[in-house]
N, C-alpha and C positions, 0 to 999 in steps of 0.2 A: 696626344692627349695630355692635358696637366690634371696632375696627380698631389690632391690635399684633402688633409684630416682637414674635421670639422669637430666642433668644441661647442659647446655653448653654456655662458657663464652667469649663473645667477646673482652677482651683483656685482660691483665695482673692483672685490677686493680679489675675488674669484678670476674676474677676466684680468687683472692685472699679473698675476701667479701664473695663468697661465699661459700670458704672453712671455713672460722670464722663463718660462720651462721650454718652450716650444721653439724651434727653427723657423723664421721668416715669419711671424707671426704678422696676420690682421686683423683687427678689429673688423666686426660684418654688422651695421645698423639695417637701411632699406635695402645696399647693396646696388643703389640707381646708377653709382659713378663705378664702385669699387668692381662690379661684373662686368660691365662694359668694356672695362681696363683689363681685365682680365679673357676678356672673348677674342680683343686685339694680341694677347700675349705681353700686352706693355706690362703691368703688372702678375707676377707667377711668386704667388705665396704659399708655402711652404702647409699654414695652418691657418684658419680662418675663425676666428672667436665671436661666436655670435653672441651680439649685447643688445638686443632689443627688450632683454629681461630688464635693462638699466629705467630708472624714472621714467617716465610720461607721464606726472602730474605736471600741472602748471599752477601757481601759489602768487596771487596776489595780494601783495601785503598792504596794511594799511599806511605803510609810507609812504606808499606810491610805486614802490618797487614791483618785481615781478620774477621769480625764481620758475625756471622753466629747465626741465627733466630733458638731457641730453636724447635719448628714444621718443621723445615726444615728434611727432609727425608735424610734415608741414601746412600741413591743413587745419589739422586743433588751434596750432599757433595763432591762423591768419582768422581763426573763426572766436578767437576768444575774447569774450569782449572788455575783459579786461585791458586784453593789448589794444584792440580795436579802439579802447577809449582813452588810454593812458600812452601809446606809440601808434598813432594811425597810419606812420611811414612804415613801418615793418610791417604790418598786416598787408596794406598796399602793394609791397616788395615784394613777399610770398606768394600775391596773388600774380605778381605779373613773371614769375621766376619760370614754371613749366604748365606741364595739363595738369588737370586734375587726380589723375591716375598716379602722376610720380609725384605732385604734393603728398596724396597720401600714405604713400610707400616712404621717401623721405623723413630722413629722419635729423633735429638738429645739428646734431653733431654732426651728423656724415654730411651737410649742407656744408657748415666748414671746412670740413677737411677734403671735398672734393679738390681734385689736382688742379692748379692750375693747367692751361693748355689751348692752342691751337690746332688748327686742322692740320699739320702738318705734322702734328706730335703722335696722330693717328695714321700718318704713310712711313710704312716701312722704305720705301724710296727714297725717304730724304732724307737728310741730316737735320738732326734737334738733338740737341744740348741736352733737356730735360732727358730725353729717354734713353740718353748715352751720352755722359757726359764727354767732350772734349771731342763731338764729332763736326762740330759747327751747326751753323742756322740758318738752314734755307730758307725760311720766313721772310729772314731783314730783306733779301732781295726780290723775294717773290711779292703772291699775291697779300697785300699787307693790310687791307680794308678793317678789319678789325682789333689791326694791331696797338700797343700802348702808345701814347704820347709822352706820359710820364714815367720818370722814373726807370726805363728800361736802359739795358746794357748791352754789349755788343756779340753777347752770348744767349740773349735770348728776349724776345720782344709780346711775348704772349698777355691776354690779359684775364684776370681773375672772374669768372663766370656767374659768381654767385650774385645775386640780388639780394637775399636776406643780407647776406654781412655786410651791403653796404650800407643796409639801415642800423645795423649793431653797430657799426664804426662812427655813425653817426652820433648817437647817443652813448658810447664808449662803455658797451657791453662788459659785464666782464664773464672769464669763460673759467669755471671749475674743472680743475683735472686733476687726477688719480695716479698714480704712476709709483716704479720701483722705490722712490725715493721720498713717500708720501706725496702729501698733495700741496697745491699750490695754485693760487689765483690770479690771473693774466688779462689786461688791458686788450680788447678782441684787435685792436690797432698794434699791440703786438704780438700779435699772434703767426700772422701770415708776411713773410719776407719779397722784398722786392731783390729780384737775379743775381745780380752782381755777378760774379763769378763763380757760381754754381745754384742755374735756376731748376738742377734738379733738385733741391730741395726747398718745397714749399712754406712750410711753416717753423716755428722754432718748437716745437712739441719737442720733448726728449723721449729718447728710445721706452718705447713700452706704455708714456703716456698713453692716457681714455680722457676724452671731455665725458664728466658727468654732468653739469649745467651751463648754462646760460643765466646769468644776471643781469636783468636790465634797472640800472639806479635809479632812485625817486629824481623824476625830474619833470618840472611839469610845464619846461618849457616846451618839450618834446608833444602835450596836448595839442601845439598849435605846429603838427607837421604832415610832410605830404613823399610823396615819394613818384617821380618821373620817370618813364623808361623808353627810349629813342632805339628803335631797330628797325631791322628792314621789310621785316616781317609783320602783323597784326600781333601777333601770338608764338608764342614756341620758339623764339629767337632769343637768342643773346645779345646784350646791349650795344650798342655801335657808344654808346652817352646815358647814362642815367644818374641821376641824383636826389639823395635823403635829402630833407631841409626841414630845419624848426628855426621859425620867426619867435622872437617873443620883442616888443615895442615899448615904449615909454609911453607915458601919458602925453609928451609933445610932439608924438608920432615920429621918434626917432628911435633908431633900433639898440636896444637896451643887452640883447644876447643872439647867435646866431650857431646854427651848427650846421654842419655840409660833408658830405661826402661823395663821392661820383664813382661809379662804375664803368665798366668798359675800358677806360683809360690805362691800366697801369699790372703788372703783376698781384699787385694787391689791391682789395679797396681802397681808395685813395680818401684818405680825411683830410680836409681842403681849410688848414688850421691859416694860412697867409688871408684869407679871403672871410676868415672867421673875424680874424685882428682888423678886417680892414673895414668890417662892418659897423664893429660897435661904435656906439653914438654918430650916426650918421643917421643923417634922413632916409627912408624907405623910401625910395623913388630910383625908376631904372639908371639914371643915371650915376649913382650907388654900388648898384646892384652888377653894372655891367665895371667897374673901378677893380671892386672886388676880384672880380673872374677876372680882368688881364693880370692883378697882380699873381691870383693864387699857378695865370697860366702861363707866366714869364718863362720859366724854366721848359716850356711841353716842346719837342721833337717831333716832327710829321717825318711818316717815311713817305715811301714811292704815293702809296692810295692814301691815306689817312692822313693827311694833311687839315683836309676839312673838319675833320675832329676837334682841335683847336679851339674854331667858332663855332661848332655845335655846342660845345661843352660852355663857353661862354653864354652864347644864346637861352641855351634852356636852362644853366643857372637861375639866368636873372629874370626867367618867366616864370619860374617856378617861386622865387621869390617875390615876385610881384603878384602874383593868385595868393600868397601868403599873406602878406600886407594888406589885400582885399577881403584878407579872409575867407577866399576861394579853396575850396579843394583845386591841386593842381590835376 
């Protein structure tokens, strides 16, 4: 049986104190990822700091911004119409991310900081890197259908789970955090690390950091976006290919701004900035559309299964941007 104190901290400055006092300390929001990790044994922390007392407002400002309270659930998020009208890829994302039950247990923060991971990262049978480092990677050889195309290394090929962050990455979130050393404001694009040589560690969060919000910046070109999601499944799955996009066009019907991001693909959300550069002032027409996606996927890697991935991620790029340009929801 594992054996932890419980704490619970009424507000940012509280759980941070009493993460510096405490042995192996965790932050506990919904608890959707972090108990799970813990029933496996992957995760055995010491103390578990419960911070659902953190924010759950959501502040729409009149600049167009949107200041969203770290304990804010994922279901307020995806229902507020705020977001719903000012980033309709992130509400969309939310919706397509789990049930209903763990939207609304889920909480922002703990959506971020969920681990990256694999199936493989859940058998104590194998070797994986993340769950001990320097044991190897059964994955790269094995069953690899979900694995990254970009960006991964030869320590570990996993891909980042979440759908909300890839609408945050899109729109280039920024994430408020709390920590020993005061606080400080973070680009959600860097926030989460791709493997290299040690993919046990997910994020650049420093020891003891708390995310207390989510900032989403006035940006209205983000009014005209959508968000995609490719799995094998209807529902309840994680992405094989997904991607955030906001079209915003010129009066000559050529594309004036663009933003992307994909999921599925990579250790982190993938912000698809080659395929951004490659849009502006070009004509919105697929064949554009699909320029972009070879460039942004010059660099992608297929293993054994996921080679297909590639063209999928091209593929639904440029369909996604083409219901955009038509003014379609995707």
């Amino acid at each position: 049986m594992m054996e932890f104190s419980y704490a619970r901290a009424a507000d940012a400055a509280s759980a941070t104190r009493m993460a510096g006092e405490r042995e192996a300390a965790r932050y506990l929001g919904g608890g959707t990822n972090l108990v799970d990790l813990m029933r496996e044994s992957i995760e055995r922390p010491r103390t578990l700091i419960d911070v659902t007392r953190l924010s759950r407002d959501i502040v729409a400002r009149d600049d167009g911004s949107i200041l969203i309270g770290a304990a804010c659930s994922n279901t307020d998020v995806a229902g507020h119409p705020a977001v719903r009208a000012r980033f309709p890829a992130l509400a969309r994302a939310i919706l397509a991310g789990a049930s209903a039950q763990i939207r609304n247990m889920a909480t922002v923060g703990g959506n971020i900081l969920q681990r990256t991971r694999c199936l493989y990262f859940y058998d104590e049978a194998a070797l994986c890197n993340k769950r001990q480092l320097g044991q190897g990677c059964d994955a790269r050889e094995g069953f690899t259908r979900y694995h990254a195309i970009l960006g991964a290394s030869p320590a570990c090929a996993a891909t980042h789970p979440s759908d909300m962050c890839v609408a945050l990455a899109a729109f280039d979130a920024v994430v408020h955090l709390e920590g020993p050393q005061g606080s400080r404001a973070v680009n959600i694009n860097d926030v989460h690390r791709l493997p290299g040589d040690r993919p046990d560690i997910d994020t650049e969060l420093r020891d003891g950091e708390l995310i207390t919000a989510v900032e989403l910046p006035a940006l209205p070109l983000a009014r005209r976006s959508t968000y995609r999601k490719v799995r094998d499944r209807a529902s309840y799955a994680f992405a094989l290919v997904s991607v955030a996009a906001a079209l915003d066009l010129a009066d000559d019907g050529t594309i004036s701004q663009a933003r992307l991001a994909f999921g599925g693909v990579a250790h982190k959300p993938w912000r698809a900035r080659r395929a951004e550069a490659h849009l502006r002032g070009k004509p919105a027409d697929a064949a554009t559309f699909l320029a972009a996606a070879d460039a942004e996927l010059e660099g992608a890697v297929g293993l054994r299964d996921n080679h297909f991935k590639i063209g999928l991620t091209k593929r639904t790029m440029a369909a996604v941007l083409g219901s955009l340009a038509e003014g379609e929801a995707a």
